[in-house]
Structures are given as structure tokens and as C-alpha cells.
PAROTOR-674761 format. One record per residue (C-alpha): x, y, z; residue number from 1; residue in one letter. Coordinates in nm, 2 decimals. Example, Ala and Ser with C-alpha at 12.3 -4.5 7.8 and 13.67 -1.06 7.14 Angstrom:
<recs>
X  Y  Z  pos  code
1.23  -0.45  0.78  1  A;
1.37  -0.11  0.71  2  S;
</recs>
This chain:
<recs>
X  Y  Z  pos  code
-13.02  8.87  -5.72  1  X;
-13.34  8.67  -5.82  2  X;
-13.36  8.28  -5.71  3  X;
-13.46  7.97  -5.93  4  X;
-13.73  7.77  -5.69  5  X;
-13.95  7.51  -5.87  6  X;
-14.34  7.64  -5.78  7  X;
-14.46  7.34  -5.57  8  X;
-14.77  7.20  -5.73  9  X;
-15.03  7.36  -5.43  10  X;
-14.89  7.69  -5.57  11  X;
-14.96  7.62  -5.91  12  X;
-15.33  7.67  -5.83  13  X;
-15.31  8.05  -5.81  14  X;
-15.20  8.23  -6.15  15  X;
-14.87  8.22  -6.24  16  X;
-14.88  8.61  -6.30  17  X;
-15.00  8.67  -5.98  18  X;
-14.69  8.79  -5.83  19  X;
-14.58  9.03  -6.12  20  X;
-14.87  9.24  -6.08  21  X;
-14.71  9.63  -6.08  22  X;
-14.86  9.88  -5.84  23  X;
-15.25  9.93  -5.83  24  X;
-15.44  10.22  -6.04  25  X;
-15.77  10.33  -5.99  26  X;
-16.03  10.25  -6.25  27  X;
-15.99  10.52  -6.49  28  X;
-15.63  10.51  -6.46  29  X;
-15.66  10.12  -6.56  30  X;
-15.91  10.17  -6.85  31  X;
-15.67  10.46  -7.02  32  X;
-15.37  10.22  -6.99  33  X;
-15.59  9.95  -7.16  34  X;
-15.67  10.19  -7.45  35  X;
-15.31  10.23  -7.52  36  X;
-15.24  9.89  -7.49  37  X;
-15.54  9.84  -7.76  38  X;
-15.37  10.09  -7.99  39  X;
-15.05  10.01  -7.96  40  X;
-15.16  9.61  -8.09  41  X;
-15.41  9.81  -8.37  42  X;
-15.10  9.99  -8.52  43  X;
-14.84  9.70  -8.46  44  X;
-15.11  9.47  -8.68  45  X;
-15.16  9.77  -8.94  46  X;
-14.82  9.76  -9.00  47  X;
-14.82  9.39  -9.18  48  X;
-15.09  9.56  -9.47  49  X;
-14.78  9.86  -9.54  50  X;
-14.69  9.60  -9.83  51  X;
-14.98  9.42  -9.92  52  X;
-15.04  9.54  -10.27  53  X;
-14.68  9.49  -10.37  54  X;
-14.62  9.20  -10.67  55  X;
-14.52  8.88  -10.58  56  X;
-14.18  8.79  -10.48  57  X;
-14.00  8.48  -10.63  58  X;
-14.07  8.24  -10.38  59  X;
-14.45  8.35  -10.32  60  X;
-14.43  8.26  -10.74  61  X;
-14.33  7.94  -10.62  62  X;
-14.64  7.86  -10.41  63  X;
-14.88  8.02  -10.67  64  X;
-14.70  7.75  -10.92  65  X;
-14.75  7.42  -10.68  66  X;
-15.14  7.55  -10.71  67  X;
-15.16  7.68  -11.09  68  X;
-15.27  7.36  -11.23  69  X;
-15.49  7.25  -10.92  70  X;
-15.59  7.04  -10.62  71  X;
-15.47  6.72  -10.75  72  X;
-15.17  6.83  -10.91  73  X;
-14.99  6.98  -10.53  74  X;
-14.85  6.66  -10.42  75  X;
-14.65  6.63  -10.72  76  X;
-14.57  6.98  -10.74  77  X;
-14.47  6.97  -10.34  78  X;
-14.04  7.01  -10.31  79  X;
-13.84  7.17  -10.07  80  X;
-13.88  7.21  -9.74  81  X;
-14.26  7.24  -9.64  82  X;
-14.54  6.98  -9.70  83  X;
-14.82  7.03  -9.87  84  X;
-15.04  7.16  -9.57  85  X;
-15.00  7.51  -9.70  86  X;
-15.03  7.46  -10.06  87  X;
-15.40  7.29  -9.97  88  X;
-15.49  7.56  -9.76  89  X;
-15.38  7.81  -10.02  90  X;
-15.56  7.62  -10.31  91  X;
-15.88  7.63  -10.11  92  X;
-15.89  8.02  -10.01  93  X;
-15.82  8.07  -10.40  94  X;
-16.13  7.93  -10.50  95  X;
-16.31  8.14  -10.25  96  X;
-16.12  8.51  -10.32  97  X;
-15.95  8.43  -10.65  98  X;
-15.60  8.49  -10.73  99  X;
-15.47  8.82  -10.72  100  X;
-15.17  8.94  -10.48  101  X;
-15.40  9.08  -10.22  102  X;
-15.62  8.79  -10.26  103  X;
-15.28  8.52  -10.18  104  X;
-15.23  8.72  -9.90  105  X;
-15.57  8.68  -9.71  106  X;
-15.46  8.31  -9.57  107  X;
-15.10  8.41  -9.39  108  X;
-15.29  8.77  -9.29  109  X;
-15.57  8.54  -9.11  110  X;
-15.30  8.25  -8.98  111  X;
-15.08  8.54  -8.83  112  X;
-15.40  8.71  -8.64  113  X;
-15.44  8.38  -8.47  114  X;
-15.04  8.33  -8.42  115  X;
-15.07  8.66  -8.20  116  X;
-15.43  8.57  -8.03  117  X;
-15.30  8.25  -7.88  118  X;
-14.94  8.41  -7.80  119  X;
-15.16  8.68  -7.61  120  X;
-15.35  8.35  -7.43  121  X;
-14.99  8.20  -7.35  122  X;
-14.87  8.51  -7.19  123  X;
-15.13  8.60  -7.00  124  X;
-15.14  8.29  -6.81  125  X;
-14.79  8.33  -6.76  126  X;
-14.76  8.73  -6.67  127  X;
-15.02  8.99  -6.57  128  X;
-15.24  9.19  -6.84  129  X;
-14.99  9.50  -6.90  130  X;
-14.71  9.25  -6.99  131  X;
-14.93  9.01  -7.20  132  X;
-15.00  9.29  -7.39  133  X;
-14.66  9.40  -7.44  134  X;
-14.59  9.02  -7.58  135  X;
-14.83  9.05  -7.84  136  X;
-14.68  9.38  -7.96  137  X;
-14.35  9.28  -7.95  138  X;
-14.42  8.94  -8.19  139  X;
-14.66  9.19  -8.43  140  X;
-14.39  9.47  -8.47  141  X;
-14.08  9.20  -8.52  142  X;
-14.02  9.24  -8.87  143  X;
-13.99  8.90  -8.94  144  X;
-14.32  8.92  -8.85  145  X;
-14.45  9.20  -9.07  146  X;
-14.28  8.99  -9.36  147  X;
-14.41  8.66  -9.29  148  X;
-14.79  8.82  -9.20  149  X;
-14.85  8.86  -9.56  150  X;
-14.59  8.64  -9.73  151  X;
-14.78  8.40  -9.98  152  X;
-14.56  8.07  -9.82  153  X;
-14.63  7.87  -9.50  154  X;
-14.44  8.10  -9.21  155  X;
-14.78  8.24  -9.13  156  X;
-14.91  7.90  -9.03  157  X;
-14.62  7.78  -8.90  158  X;
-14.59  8.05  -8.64  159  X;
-14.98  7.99  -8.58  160  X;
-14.91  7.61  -8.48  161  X;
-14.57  7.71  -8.30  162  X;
-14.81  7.97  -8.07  163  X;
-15.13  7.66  -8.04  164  X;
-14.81  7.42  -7.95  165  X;
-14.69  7.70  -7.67  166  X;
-15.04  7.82  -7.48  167  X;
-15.14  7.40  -7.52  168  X;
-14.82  7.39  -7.32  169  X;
-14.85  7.66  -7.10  170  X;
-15.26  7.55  -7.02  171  X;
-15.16  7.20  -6.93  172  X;
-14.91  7.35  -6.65  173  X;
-15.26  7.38  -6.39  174  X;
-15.49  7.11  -6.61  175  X;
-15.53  6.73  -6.59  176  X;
-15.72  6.76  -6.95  177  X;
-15.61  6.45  -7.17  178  X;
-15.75  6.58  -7.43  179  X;
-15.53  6.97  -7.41  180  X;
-15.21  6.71  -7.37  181  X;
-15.35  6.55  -7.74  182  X;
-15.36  6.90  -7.86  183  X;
-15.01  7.00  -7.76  184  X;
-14.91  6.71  -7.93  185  X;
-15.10  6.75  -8.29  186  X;
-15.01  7.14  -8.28  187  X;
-14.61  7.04  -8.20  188  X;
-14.62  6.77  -8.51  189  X;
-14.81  7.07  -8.72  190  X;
-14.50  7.28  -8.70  191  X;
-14.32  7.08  -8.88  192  X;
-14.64  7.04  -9.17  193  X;
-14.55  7.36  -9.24  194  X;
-14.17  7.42  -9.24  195  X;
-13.91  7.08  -9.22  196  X;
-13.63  7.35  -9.05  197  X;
-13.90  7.41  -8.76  198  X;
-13.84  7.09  -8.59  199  X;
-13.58  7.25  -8.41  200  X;
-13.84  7.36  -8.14  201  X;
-14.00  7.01  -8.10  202  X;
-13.68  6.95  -7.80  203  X;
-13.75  7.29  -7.65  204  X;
-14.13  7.24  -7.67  205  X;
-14.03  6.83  -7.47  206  X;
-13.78  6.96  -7.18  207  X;
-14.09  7.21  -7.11  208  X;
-14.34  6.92  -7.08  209  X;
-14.09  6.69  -6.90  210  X;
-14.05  6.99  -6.69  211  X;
-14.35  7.01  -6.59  212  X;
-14.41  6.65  -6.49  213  X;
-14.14  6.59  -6.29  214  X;
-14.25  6.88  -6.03  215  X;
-14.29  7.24  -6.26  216  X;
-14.65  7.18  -6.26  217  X;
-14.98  6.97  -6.21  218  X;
-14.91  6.74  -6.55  219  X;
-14.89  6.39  -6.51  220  X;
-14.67  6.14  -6.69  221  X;
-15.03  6.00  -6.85  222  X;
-15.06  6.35  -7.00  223  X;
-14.69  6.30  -7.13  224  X;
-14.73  6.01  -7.26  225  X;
-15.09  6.08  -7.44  226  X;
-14.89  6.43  -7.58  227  X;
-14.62  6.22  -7.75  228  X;
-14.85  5.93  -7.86  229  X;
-15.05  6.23  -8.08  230  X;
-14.73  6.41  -8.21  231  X;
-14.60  6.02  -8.34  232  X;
-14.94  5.98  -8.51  233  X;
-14.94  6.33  -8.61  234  X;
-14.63  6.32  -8.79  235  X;
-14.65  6.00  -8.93  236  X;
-14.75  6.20  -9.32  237  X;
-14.48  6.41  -9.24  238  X;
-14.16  6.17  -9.23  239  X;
-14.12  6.08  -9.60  240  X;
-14.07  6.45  -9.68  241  X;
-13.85  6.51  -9.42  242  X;
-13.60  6.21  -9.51  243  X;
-13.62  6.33  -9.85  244  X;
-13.49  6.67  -9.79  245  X;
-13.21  6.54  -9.49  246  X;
-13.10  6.39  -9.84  247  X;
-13.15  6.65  -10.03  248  X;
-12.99  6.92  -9.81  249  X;
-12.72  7.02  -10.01  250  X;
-12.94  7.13  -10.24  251  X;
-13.20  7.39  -10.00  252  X;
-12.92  7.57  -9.89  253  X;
-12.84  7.99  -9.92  254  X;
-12.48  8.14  -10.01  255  X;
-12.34  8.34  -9.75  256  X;
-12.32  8.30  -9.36  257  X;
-12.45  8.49  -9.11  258  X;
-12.28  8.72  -8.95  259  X;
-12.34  8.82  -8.55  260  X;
-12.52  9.12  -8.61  261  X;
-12.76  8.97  -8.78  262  X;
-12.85  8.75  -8.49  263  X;
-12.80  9.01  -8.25  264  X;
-13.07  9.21  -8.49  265  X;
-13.31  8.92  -8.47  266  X;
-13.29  8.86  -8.08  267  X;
-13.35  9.30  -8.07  268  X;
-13.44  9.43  -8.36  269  X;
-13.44  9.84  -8.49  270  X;
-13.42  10.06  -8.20  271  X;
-13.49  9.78  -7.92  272  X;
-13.18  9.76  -7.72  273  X;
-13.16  10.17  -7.65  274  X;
-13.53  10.12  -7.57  275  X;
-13.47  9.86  -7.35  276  X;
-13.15  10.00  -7.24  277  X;
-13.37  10.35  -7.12  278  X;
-13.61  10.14  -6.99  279  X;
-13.38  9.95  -6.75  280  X;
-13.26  10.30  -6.65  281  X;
-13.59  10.46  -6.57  282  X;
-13.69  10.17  -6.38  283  X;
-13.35  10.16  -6.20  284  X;
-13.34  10.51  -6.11  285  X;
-13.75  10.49  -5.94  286  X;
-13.68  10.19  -5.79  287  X;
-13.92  9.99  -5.99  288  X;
-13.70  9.73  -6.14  289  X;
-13.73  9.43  -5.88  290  X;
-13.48  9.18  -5.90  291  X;
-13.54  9.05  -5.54  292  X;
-13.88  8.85  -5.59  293  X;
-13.86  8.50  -5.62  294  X;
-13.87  8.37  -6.00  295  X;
-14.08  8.10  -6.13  296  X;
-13.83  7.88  -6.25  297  X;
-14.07  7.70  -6.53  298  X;
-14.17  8.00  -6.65  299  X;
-13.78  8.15  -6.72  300  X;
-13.69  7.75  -6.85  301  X;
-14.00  7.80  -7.13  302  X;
-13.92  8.18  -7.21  303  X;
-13.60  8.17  -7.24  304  X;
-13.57  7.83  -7.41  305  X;
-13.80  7.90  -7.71  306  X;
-13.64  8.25  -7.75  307  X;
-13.26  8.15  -7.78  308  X;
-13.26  7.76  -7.83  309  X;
-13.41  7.78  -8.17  310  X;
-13.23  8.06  -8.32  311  X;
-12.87  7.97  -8.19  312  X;
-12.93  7.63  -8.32  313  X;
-13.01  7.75  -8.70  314  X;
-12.72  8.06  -8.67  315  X;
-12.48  7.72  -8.49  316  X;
-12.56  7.54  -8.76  317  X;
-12.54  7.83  -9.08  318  X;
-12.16  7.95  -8.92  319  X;
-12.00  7.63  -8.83  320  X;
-12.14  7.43  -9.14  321  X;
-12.16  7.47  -9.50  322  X;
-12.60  7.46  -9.43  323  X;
-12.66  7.82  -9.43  324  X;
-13.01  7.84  -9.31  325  X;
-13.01  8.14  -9.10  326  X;
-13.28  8.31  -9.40  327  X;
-13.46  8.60  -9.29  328  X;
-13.77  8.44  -9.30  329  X;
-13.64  8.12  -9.16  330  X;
-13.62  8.30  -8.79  331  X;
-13.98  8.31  -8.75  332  X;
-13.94  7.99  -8.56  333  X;
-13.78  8.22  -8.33  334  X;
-13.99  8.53  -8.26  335  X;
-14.26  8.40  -8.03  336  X;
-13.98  8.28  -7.75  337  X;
-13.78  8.61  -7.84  338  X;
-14.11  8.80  -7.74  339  X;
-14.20  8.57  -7.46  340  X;
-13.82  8.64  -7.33  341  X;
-13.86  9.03  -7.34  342  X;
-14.21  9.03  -7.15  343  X;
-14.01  8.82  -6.90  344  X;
-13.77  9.08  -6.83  345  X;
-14.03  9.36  -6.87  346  X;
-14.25  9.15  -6.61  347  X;
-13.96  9.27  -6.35  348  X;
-14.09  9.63  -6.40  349  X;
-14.29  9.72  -6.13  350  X;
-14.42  10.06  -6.25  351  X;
-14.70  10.03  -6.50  352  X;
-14.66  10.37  -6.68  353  X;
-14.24  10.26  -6.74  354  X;
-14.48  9.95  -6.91  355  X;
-14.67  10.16  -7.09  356  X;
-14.38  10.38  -7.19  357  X;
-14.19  10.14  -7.31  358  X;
-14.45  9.96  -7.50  359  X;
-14.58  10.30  -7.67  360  X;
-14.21  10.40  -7.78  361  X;
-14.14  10.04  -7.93  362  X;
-14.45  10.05  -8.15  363  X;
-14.42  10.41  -8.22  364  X;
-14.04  10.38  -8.35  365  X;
-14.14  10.08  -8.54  366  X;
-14.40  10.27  -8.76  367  X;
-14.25  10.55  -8.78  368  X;
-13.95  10.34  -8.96  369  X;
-14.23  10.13  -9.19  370  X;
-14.42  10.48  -9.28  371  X;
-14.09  10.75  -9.32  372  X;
-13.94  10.49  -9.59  373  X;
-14.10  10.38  -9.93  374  X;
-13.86  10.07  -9.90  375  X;
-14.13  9.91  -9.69  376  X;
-14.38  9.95  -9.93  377  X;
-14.21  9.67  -10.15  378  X;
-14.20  9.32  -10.01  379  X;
-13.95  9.14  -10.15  380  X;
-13.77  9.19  -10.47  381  X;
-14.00  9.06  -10.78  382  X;
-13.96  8.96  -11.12  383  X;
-14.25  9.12  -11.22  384  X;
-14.11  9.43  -11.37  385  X;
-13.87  9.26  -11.57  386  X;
-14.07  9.02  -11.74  387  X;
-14.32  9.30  -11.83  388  X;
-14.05  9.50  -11.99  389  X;
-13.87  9.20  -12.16  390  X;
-14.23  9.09  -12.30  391  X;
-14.27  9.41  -12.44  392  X;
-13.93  9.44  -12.57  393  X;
-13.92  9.10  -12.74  394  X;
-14.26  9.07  -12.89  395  X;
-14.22  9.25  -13.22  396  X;
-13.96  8.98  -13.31  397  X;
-14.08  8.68  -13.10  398  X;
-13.67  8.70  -12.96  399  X;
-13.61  8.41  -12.68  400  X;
-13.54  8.49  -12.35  401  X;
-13.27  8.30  -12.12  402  X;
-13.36  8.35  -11.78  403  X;
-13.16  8.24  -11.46  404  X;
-13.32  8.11  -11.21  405  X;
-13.31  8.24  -10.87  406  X;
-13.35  7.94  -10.65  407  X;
-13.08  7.74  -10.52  408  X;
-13.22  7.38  -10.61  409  X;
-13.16  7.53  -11.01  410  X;
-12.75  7.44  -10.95  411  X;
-12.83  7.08  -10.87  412  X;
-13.06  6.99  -11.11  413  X;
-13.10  6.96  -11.51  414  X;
-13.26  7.24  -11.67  415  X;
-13.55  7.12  -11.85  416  X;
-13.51  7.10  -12.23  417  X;
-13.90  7.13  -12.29  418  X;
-14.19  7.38  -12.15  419  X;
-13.94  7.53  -11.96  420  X;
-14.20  7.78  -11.88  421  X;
-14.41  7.50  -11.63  422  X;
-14.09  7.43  -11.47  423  X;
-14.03  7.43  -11.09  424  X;
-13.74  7.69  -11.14  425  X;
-13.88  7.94  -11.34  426  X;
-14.21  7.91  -11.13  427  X;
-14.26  8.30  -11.16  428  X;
-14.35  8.24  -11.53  429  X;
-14.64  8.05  -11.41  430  X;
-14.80  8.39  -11.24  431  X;
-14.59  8.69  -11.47  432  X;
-14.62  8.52  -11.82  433  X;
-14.50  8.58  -12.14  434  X;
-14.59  8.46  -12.47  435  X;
-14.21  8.37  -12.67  436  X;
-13.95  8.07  -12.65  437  X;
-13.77  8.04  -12.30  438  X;
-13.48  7.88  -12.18  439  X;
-13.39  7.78  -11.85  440  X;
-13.00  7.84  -11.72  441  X;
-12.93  7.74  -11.37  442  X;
-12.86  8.02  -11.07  443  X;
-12.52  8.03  -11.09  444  X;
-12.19  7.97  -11.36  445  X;
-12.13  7.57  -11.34  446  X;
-12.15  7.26  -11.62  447  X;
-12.52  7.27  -11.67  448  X;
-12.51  7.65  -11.72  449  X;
-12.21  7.60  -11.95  450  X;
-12.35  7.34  -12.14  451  X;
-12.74  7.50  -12.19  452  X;
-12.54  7.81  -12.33  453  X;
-12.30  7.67  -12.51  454  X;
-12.58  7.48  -12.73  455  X;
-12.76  7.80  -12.77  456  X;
-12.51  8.03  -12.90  457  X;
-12.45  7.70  -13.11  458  X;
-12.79  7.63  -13.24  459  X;
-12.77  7.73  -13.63  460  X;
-13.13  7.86  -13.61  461  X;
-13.06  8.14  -13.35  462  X;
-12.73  8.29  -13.53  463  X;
-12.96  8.53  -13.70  464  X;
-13.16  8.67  -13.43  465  X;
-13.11  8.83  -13.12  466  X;
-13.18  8.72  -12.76  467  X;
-13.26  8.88  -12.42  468  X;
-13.11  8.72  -12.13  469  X;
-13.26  8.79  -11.75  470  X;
-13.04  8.72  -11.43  471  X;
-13.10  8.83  -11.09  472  X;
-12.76  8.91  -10.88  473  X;
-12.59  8.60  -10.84  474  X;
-12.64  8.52  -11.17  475  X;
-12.39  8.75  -11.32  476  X;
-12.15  8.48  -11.42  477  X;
-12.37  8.38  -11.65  478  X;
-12.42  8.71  -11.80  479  X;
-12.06  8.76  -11.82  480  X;
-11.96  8.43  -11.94  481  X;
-12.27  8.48  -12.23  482  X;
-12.14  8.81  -12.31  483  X;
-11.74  8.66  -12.36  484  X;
-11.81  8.43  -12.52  485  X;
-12.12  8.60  -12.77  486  X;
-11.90  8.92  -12.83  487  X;
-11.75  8.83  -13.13  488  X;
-12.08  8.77  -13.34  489  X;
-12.31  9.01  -13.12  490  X;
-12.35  9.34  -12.96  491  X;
-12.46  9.35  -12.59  492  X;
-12.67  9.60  -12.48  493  X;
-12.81  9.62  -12.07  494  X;
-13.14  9.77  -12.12  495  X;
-13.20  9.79  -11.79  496  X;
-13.26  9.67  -11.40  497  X;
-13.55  9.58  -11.24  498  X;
-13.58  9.50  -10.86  499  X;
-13.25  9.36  -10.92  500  X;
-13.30  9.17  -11.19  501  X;
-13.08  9.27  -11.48  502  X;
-13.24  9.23  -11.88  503  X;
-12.94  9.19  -12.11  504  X;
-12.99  9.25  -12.48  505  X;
-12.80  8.98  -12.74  506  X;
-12.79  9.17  -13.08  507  X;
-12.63  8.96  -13.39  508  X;
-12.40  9.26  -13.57  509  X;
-12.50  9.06  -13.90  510  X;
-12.92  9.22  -13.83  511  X;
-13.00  9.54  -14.03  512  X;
-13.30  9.56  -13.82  513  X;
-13.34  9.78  -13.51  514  X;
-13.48  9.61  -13.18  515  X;
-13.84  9.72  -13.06  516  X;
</recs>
């Protein structure tokens, strides 16, 4: 079995990956197994662009909204639980590319390129070439990853600062630089500028650097104290935002818990556990799997940390209270530990074709998943189609639409009586417009919803004409209470689904008229 000793500090000077190097290859051999490292991080990245011309999803609506009326305008627009780092950044690349879906895309593409350069930097000081490689491919074929690459909201940037926060980290294990100990400490209080939930690394990411100064490493309590000086200056425009949502938290929060094979699917997603399974075998049965050499005990504390602290704190916390927060694209805080803890097992490997094997069949099951299924072409359900259709449906007769918004904030709050169309929660109007009278209902069946309704169906001005209503899933209660309690006065029709979101005709039986 492999033994936990702390590296004494004159051993820090040699390269931590020094003792994981697998057996030696002459030079062609070496340049051929660099190619196919190459390609295998090409077609991990290609994969993120599979999507990229796909319509906007609702909560990309919602960043295009906190931009639409511009630069000054995003700190009032700012809510739930990211600060307006993102929104700025977004705003800016706007002005240079415009506006279109591919164009709201360019920022998170370019933030998630330099997510997986610096994770690349970490791991290599940490392992040996081969298995740095095989990090970066296991973080660009995640698919939390290939979501959040070109997702038009902050994940990008926040797995870019998570990565700057980890190789700052990692550097400072063999460096007496004040200034890298500064870094570390701006790029752990930029995690949180970009996602609130994130924080939950900031411990992981402060064992590791006490770690290192009380033996792990060359770092000094100085550098300690300099890291922590910058990350409280750092966050300082942060913690307004952050006490507003730990007030607020009731009201960011998703419907159903997680279940364990959804955690189990994050920690290995796809195919990976018989891949890794075979790969254990292969290297079992040559005698290249060494458990016997002596382990860097830093190294296993930092890879193993940010794989599994974070995301067994947000699953924890999304089973055992009523915060469910374990969202698919919440888990990115995740995947750079989760990659970091694979290379780390892979790193036992001795054999550098088992390496190459392994890394070949986890990209090439990965694509051949993203490619064999037109699923993967779409990014996230949309509301484009439906407001298309229900635009073209209701324009002859300038009929209102009742639309339900999807985001959970809309069952705490008051629907907005006026311009509902600017509102927050119908932010996808502000990119997929349409011309006639809207009226805002909350995301699910409660008082607000009831009474919104009720004063509809009640308003003497609408008797006469009919209504479309649009609800995505969890909004059917609506629906169904609408059509109970309309069906005495008007026929309801479905005319049809769209990405999931249902468009519900409202007919009065009085009209002689036909609908468009």
C-alpha cells in the first residue's frame, strides 16, 4: 500500500512530478505520443462549439437582459447569485462582436480556453507531461464543461479564476514570490465575483496554503498572510451581494433533490468508470499499476480536496436541506479537482501507452456520444420557438399572452402590473420579442398566480377576446387552474409544444371569428 510522508522542504526543489515519470521512449516514440495527446485536447475543445449556434436558453436571456439597456444600467439590473463582473465583461465584448448567439458566446469560449491552459500549468507541476495532458482532457470533455464553455452566464469565468486560484497555489509550493501569494489571493476572492455558491472552495483552496506553510512546501507564513490580506481587500465589493442573497436564499433555490447517481455521474461521468475500471485491469495485469512508491502527501491533500470537498458540500447541502443547489451547471465548481483527482490515480500508471490508451478511449467515447445524437446540438431548452409561433399566432388580433415565468425568484415576488415585458422574470422577452399586451404569472400555482388570473379572466375588457397563455413544465398548474376555471365561457385549445414550453389557446365561445 502507498504511504503519506510530507516532502521535506530540500525535496521540494526537484519537480514534484519527478517521481511519476512512466518508463522511457525513444524520441519518435515520445513525439507520436505527444501528437495524440495534441489531438486528443483539439477534439475534447471542438466538442464545446457542437451547440454553439443553438438559441438562447432562459437563463443566458437573463444575462442578455441585465445588459439590454446598457453599461450603466447592470448594477441595477444585477440579482441572484453572481455580481456584476460578468455582466461588464459581457457588455464590453458586445460592443466589439455585437449581439447575436454566437457572438454572446465568444466571452465564456475564450474564459474556458484559459480555465484549461492554467489547469494544464497546475498539473504539470504537479505530475509528469503524459498525465498533465490527460487533466486537461478530462476537464474539456466533462460535460459540465462543454455546457458551461459556451453558456452566456458567468461559469466560464468562474472556472477560469477557480484554475488562476489553483496553479497560484500550486506555483507558490517551491516560490518565496510575494507577489504569486497576492495573486492566489485576488484569483480566490474572483471566484466568488462570479458565482456567490463558489465560495465553497475558498476552505479547500486555505487548508492547501496552511498546508504548505506548516512543512508541505517552501511557503512562508509572510506569503500566508500577504494571500489573505489580498483576498479581504479583494472581496470587500463582493460582501453586500453576498449578505443579500444569504437573505434571500429561499428564493434562488431549484425543486427537486439530487439523487446519488447524479453525483456519482458528476465525480465519473458517461462511460468513465468502465474506462477506468479496464484501465486499472490492464495496468494490473502488466504490472504497471505501482501502488508501492511513496506518495506526496500535499499533492493527494490538494487533488483530492478540490475534487470531493466542493461537490459533497453542495449535494450535503441540496439532500439534507430544503436549498437544493446541486444544478447541473452549479458543479462546475467541481470539475477541475474531479480532473485533478483522476490524473492522480492515472499518475500511478506506469506504462505510457495504458496513458495513452486510456486518454484516447475517454475523448473518443465522449465525441462519439456528442456527434451520434442531435440532442447535443441544442443547448438548453429555449423559448425561442414559442414566442415565434405565439407572435405569429396572435398578431392578426393583437390577443394577449400570459406567460409563466420560469425562474424560481417569480414565486416570491409580485408580478409587475406594468411593462411586464422589461421585467426581470420574463427576461427572454428582452432578446425573443413580441409586439402585443403581456402579462406576467409567477412559475408555479400560489396567491400571486391566483390573484393575476383571477383579475384577468375578470377584466370586463378581455371577455370578448381570446388569449394565449405560455408555461414551461412546472407551470402546468397554472394552465390547469386557467383552463378550470375559463371553461365555462371559453374553449381551450393546445396549439402546440415547443422545447417544452406549452402555447395554450383561450377562445371565448361567444367569437364568430376563427383564430389566425
Amino acid at each position: 500500500m502507498a504511504t503519506l510522508e510530507p516532502v521535506s522542504k530540500p525535496q521540494i526543489q526537484e519537480p514534484a512530478h519527478s517521481q511519476t515519470q512512466p518508463q522511457c521512449l525513444s524520441p519518435a516514440q515520445d513525439h507520436n505520443y505527444q501528437i495524440i495527446y495534441a489531438l486528443a485536447v483539439l477534439v475534447s475543445i471542438s466538442l464545446w462549439f457542437i451547440a454553439i449556434r443553438a438559441p438562447l436558453w432562459l437563463d443566458e436571456t437573463g444575462s442578455y437582459w441585465q445588459i439590454a439597456k446598457g453599461f450603466w444600467q447592470i448594477p441595477s439590473r444585477q440579482g441572484g447569485l453572481s455580481f456584476p463582473a460578468y455582466s461588464c465583461v459581457l457588455w464590453f465584448f458586445t460592443k466589439i462582436l455585437g449581439t447575436s448567439e454566437i457572438a454572446l458566446r465568444v466571452p465564456s469560449i475564450l474564459a474556458m480556453l484559459g480555465a484549461a491552459y492554467l489547469l494544464y500549468r497546475a498539473a504539470r507541476e504537479l505530475f509528469d507531461q503524459d498525465v498533465a495532458f490527460i487533466t486537461t482532457v478530462l476537464f474539456c470533455v466533462h460535460p459540465v464543461i462543454i455546457f458551461a464553455a459556451i453558456d452566456v452566464r458567468p461559469y466560464a469565468f468562474a472556472a477560469l479564476a477557480i484554475n488562476a486560484a489553483i496553479f497560484a497555489l500550486v506555483r507558490l509550493r517551491q516560490s518565496d514570490s510575494n507577489w504569486l501569494a497576492a495573486a492566489l489571493g485576488v484569483a480566490a476572492a474572483f471566484i466568488v465575483y462570479f458565482h456567490f455558491l463558489f465560495a465553497v472552495i475558498l476552505p479547500v483552496l486555505l487548508v492547501c496554503l496552511l498546508a504548505l506553510a506548516l512543512g508541505l512546501g517552501k511557503t512562508s507564513w509572510r506569503q500566508v498572510g500577504i494571500a489573505l490580506a489580498a483576498f479581504a481587500v479583494a472581496i470587500l465589493p463582493v460582501i453586500p451581494g453576498l449578505l443579500s442573497t444569504f437573505r434571500t436564499r429561499g428564493a434562488h433555490v431549484f425543486d427537486v433533490p439530487p439523487g446519488m447517481g447524479e453525483l456519482g455521474w458528476t465525480l465519473a461521468p458517461g462511460w468513465m468508470v468502465y474506462i477506468l475500471a479496464a484501465t486499472a485491469l490492464a495496468a494490473t495485469a502488466t504490472r504497471r499499476f505501482n501502488l508501492e512508491r511513496r506518495v506526496d502527501s500535499w499533492r493527494v491533500l490538494l487533488c483530492a480536496s478540490v475534487g470531493l470537498v466542493p461537490i459533497l458540500v453542495l449535494y450535503g447541502v441540496s439532500v439534507w436541506t430544503p436549498l437544493h443547489i446541486f444544478v447541473y451547471r452549479h458543479r462546475v465548481v467541481a470539475i477541475p479537482g474531479i480532473a485533478l483527482y483522476w490524473a492522480l490515480m492515472m499518475s500511478r500508471v506506469d506504462s505510457r501507452a495504458i496513458r495513452v490508451a486510456f486518454c484516447v478511449a475517454v475523448v473518443g467515447t465522449t465525441a462519439y456520444q456528442y456527434l451520434s445524437s442531435p440532442l447535443y446540438r441544442l443547448h438548453a431548452y429555449s423559448w425561442k420557438y414559442a414566442l415565434e409561433f405565439a407572435e405569429k399566432n396572435a398578431s392578426a388580433d393583437h390577443a394577449p399572452m400570459l406567460i409563466c415565468s420560469d425562474f424560481p425568484e417569480a414565486d416570491h415576488e409580485l408580478m409587475p402590473t406594468e411593462n411586464a415585458k422589461e421585467s426581470a422574470l420574463l427576461a427572454q422577452l428582452s432578446y425573443y420579442k413580441v409586439s402585443g399586451p403581456v402579462i406576467a404569472l409567477p412559475r408555479t400555482l400560489n396567491q400571486e398566480a391566483i390573484r393575476v388570473a383571477s383579475n384577468f379572466l375578470q377584466d370586463p375588457s378581455q371577455r370578448q377576446q381570446r388569449f394565449l397563455v405560455l408555461a414551461y413544465e412546472f407551470s402546468h398548474g397554472i394552465l390547469d387552474w386557467l383552463a378550470a376555471n375559463a371553461s365555462a365561457t371559453y374553449d381551450v385549445r393546445l396549439l402546440g409544444r415547443f422545447d417544452g414550453v406549452a402555447v395554450v389557446e383561450f377562445k371565448p365561445r361567444s367569437s364568430q371569428g376563427t383564430s389566425p
